[in-house]
Structures are given as structure tokens and as C-alpha cells.
ZADO-288835 format. One record per residue (C-alpha): residue in three letters; x, y negated, z. Coordinates in steps of 0.05 Angstrom, whole numbers, plus 5000, padded with zeros to 4 digits. Layout:
<kegus>
ALAXYZ/...
</kegus>
This chain:
<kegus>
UNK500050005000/UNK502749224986/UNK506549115036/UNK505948385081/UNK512648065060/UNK511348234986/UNK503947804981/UNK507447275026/UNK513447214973/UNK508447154905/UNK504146644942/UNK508846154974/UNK508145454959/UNK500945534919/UNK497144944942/UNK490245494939/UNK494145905000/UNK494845645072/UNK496046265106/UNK497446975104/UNK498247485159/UNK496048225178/UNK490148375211/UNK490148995267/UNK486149395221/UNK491849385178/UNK489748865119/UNK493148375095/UNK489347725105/UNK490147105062/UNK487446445093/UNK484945975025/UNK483445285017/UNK477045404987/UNK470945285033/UNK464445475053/UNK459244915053/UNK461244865128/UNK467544755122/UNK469745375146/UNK475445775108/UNK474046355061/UNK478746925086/UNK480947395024/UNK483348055042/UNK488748675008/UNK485649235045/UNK490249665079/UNK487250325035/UNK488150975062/UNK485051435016/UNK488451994974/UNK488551474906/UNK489150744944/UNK487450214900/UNK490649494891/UNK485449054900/UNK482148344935/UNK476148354970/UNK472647875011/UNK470748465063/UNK463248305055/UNK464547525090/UNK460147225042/UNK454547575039/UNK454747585122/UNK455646785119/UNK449246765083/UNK445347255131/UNK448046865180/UNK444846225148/UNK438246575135/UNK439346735064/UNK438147375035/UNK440547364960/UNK436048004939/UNK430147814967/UNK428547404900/UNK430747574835/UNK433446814817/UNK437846874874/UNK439747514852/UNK440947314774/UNK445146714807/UNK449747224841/UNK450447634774/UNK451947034729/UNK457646814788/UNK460547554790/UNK460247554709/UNK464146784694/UNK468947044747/UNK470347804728/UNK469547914797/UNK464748584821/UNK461348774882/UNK461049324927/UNK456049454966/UNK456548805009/UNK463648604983/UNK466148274938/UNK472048434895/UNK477348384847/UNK481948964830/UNK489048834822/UNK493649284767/UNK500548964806/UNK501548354855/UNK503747954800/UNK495947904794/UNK494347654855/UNK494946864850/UNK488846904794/UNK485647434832/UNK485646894897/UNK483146294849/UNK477146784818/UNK474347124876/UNK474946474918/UNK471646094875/UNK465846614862/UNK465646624945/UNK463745854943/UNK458945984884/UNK455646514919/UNK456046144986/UNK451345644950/UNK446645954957/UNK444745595014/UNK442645074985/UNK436645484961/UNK433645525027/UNK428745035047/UNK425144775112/UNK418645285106/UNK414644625092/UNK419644435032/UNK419545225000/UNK415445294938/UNK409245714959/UNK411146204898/UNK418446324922/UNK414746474995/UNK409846954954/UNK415547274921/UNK420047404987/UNK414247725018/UNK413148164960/UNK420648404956/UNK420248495028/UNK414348985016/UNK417449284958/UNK412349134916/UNK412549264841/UNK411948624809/UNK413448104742/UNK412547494760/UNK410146904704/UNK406347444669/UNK401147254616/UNK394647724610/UNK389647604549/UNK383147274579/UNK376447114551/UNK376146824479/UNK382747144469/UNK386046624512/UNK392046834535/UNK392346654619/UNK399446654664/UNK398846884730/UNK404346754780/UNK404847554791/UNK402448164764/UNK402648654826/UNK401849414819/UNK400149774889/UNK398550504899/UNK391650474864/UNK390349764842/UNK394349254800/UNK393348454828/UNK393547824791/UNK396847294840/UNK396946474834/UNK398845994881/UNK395145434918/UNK400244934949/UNK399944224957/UNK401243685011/UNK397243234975/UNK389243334973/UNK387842954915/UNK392943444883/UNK389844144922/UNK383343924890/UNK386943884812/UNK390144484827/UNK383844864856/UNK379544734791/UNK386044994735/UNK386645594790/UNK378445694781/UNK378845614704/UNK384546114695/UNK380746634744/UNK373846444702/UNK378446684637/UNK380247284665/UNK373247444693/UNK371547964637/UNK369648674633/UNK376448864601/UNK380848584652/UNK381049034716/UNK386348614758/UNK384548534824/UNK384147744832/UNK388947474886/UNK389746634899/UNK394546564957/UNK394145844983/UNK399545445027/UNK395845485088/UNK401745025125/UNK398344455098/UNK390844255121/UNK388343885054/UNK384544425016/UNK377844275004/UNK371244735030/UNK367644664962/UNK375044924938/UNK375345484981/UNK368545714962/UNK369045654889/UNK375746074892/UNK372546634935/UNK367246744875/UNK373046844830/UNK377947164878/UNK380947414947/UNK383046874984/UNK388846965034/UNK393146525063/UNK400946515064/UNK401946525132/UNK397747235131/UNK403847655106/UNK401048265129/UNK394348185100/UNK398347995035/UNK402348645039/UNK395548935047/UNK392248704995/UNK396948784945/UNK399449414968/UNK392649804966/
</kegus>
């Protein structure tokens, strides 16, 4: 395995590099000047590897992905998080493994790029932070959507389904439970001049798909953090639909599941 002195030699003097030293566990750990959006340091790591065919490589030891638990973010929960993380891995030919991630190394004459692509694709991952909201600033579809991976539910979200006069209708998901598949839009708005707009395209897309040949279950999921929605709204959507509110994950899981 690389041995302490030899990483120290090849990364003397790079500006990227501010320390390197072994931890007990036996890896080598290099201290870079990149940062999370806390300031705090992201640690790269040769792994001290043991197995009968070691491989060369750098890994961030799964830091990353732990910074952002630790933060409240969890980057598979929604599938734009998780096509952010792919598109940072793919401009940075770096891979991940299981919760790591990493860039394998053919010699130590590699290593200097290796520390300047997998610390940069630790920052760009790190950013996702900056995707989590106050849970009054979260879209009510991204809310919708976490609850649904949580469930793992079967779902495409922005689908479009043909409607009456041929009209072709998006729903924010297409859900398919056990027995039943679920048509889903969203009802969010601080604003009750807005919830009322809102309320009548919801009812006109739910009036579209209110035909013999559609089978959906009928789903509006309204934002129930904000107290602006409208009685005569309500009632109008509960014709048309089931109404449930966000705050009522389980009955959402429920519902959908079924």
C-alpha cells in the first residue's frame, strides 16, 4: 500500500494540500483547501487496503454524503437531487460506492488531479444544501415527492394522461400502488387570491380527466401549512377528487399505496 512519506513527497508545495498525515486506522489522510459550505475542510483519504488485490485509489470515506445527513439532506430521496449527484460524478470522472466517493489511482503520479477532481465533486455534491428549504419555503411538489420516495412508491412525475376531447392533461404524479394507480396535483399557495386561481386550473384538469376511460384514482394534495384555501374550493375539489393534506403523510402513503 502507498506508503505516508511517498503521498507527502508528490504533494508538497500544491497550494490545493494543507495537510497530510496517517490516521490510526491506517489511511493516509490528506487535509484540502477545498470547503464545505461551512467552512469546514473536506478530508480526502488513500485507504490503507488490506485485501488480497489492494487497490490505489482516493476516497472521501463517505464524508460527504454524512455532511449532508447531517444537514438534513438526503440526495436519493428525489430524483433531481439524485440526477445532480450523477451529472457531478460524470464532469468529474469520479464514482461512488456505496456511500463513498471515489477516484481510483493507476500510480501516485495521479494523485494531485485525483485531489483537484474528487474535491471539487465533494463541494458540488456538498451543494446540495442549498436545496433544502425552511418547510414553509419547500415547493409542495418536492414535499409530495419525498414522501413518496420515502414510501417507495412507484411513480413519474410531470406525466401527461389524454383527457376528455382528446386533451392531453399533466398531473404532477402518476402513482401505481398495489391495486390502484393515482393521479396527483398540488395545491400550494401563501397567497389566497392565488389558492383560488390555482383551485379552479386544478378543478378543470380533474373535470378533463373525469371520463369513463380514465381509471386513475384522483388525488389533489394541498399545502395545508398555509390557512388561505377557500371552503367553496375545498368542496369543488372533493367532487373531482380525494382531498388530503400534506401534513397527513401517512394518509398520503395510504392512499396512494392501496
Amino acid at each position: 500500500m502507498a506508503h505516508l512519506n511517498e503521498i507527502q513527497k508528490r504533494l508538497e508545495g500544491h497550494s490545493i494540500v494543507r495537510h497530510v498525515d496517517q490516521v490510526p486506522q491506517g489511511h493516509v489522510r490528506i487535509e484540502t483547501a477545498f470547503l464545505y459550505p461551512e467552512g469546514s475542510s473536506v478530508d480526502l483519504f488513500v485507504p490503507e487496503d488490506l485485501s488480497l488485490v489492494p487497490q490505489l485509489r482516493l476516497s472521501d470515506l463517505g464524508r460527504t454524503m454524512e455532511w449532508l445527513l447531517d444537514v438534513q439532506v438526503r440526495p436519493w430521496l428525489s430524483k433531481k437531487r439524485q440526477s445532480f449527484v450523477e451529472d457531478a460524478l460524470r464532469v468529474h470522472g469520479v464514482r461512488q460506492e456505496g456511500g463513498a466517493l471515489e477516484v481510483p489511482l493507476a500510480s501516485l503520479d495521479e494523485i494531485v488531479e485525483g485531489v483537484v477532481r474528487l474535491g471539487q465533486t465533494c463541494v458540488r455534491v456538498a451543494d446540495l444544501i442549498y436545496t433544502r428549504r425552511s418547510s414553509l419555503q419547500a415547493p409542495a411538489t418536492e414535499e409530495v415527492e419525498e414522501i413518496l420516495a420515502e414510501g417507495e412508491l412507484d411513480y413519474e412525475a410531470n406525466s401527461e394522461l389524454e383527457g376528455r376531447f382528446g386533451n392531453r392533461v399533466r398531473v404532477d404524479f402518476l402513482v401505481h400502488g398495489q391495486r390502484t394507480h393515482s393521479a396527483v396535483l398540488t395545491w400550494s399557495s401563501a397567497n389566497a387570491s392565488q389558492a383560488h386561481v390555482q383551485a379552479n386550473e386544478i378543478f378543470r384538469r380533474w373535470y378533463d380527466l373525469d371520463i369513463p376511460a380514465r381509471r386513475e384514482q384522483r388525488v389533489t394534495i394541498f399545502d395545508d401549512r398555509y390557512d388561505v384555501y377557500r371552503e367553496d374550493d375545498l368542496r369543488r375539489l372533493r367532487d373531482k377528487s380525494d382531498v388530503v393534506g400534506l401534513s397527513d403523510r401517512i394518509g398520503i402513503l395510504d392512499l396512494l399505496a392501496a
